[in-house]
N, C-alpha and C positions, 0 to 999 in steps of 0.2 A: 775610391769609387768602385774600382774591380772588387774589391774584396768584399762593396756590400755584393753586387750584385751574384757573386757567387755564395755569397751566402741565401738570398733570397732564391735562387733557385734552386740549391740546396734543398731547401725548407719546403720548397714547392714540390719539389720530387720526394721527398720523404712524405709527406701531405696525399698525395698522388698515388705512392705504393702503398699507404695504408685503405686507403680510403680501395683500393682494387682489393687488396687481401680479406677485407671487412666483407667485401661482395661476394668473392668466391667462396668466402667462408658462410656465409647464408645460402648460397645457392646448394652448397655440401652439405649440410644439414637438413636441407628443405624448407628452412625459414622464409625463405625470398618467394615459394608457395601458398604461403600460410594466405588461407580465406574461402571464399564462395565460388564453386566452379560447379557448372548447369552443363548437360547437355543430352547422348543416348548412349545405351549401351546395343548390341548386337549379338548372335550366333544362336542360341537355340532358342529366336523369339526377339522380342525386341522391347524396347522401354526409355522411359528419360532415366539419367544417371546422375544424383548428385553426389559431388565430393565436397566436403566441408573439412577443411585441413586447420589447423590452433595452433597453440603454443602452451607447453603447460609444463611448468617447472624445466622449462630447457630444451624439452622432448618436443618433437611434433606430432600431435594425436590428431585424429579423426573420427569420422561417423561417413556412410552411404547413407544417402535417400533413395531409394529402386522400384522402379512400376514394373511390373510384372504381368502378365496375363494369370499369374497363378495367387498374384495377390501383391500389395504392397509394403514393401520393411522398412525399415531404418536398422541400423546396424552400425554400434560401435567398430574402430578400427582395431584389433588385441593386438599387432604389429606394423609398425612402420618405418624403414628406414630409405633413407637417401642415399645415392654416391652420385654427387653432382647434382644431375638433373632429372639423372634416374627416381622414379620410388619402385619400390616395394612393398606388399601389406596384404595382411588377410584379417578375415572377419569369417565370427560364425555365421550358416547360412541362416536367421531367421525361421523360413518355410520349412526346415529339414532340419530337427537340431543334431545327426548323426553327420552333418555335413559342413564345409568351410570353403570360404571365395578367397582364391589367391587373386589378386590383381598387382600388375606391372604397368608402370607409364612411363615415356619420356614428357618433358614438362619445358616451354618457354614462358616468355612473361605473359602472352596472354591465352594460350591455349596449351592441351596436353593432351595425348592420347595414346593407349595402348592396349591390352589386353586381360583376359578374367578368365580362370576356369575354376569350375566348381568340382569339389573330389571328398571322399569319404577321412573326414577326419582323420589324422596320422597318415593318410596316406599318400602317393602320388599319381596313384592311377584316375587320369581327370574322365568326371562324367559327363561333363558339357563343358564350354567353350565359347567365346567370341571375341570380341573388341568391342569398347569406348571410345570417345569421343568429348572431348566438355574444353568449354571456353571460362575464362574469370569472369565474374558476376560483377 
């Protein structure tokens, strides 16, 4: 009888650590991201901001939806990675094609926010600036 029950809890705990490693290993990736997230952007002007995050061969890609006063884009993501919870990602600017949006977020299960600046292609000297804001859809 001891010996089932150390075995079943054995099995439970091995059950337990995987099923945790599975998790943290999607949140690393940004898997545990992936979908429809609505909200605004901010700093030189203001607008809604969408992030639409996927899955594709492994990778997580993306696209922005962005209102603008100076007009409205969509915009594939050309980079994005995770550490943890963190992302990372830029895209060319649409409106300026001599220009590209860095943005940064921390990201929970149902909301994430962080910040964008926008800078001359190859370079880092940023020419505007602000923060995000978006909830899951």
């Amino acid at each position: 009888m001891r010996k089932r029950r150390f075995v079943w809890l054995l099995i439970v705990s091995c059950a337990l650590a995987v099923a945790s490693s599975r998790a943290e290993q999607k949140a690393s990736s940004g898997e545990a991201f992936v979908g429809a997230w609505t909200g605004t952007w901010d700093g030189s002007g203001s607008g809604n901001f969408d992030l639409i995050l996927d899955k594709k061969a492994g990778d997580v890609v993306g696209r922005v939806e962005v209102t603008t006063d100076g007009g409205n884009y969509t915009a594939d993501l050309k980079e994005v990675s995770f550490s943890g919870k963190t992302m990372k990602a830029k895209y060319d600017f649409p409106l300026d094609p001599s220009a590209e949006v860095g943005v940064s977020g921390t990201f929970d299960d149902r909301s994430a926010k962080g910040t964008w600046s926008l800078h001359p292609k190859g370079q880092d000297a940023e020419v505007a600036g602000g923060s995000w804001t978006v909830t899951r859809k």
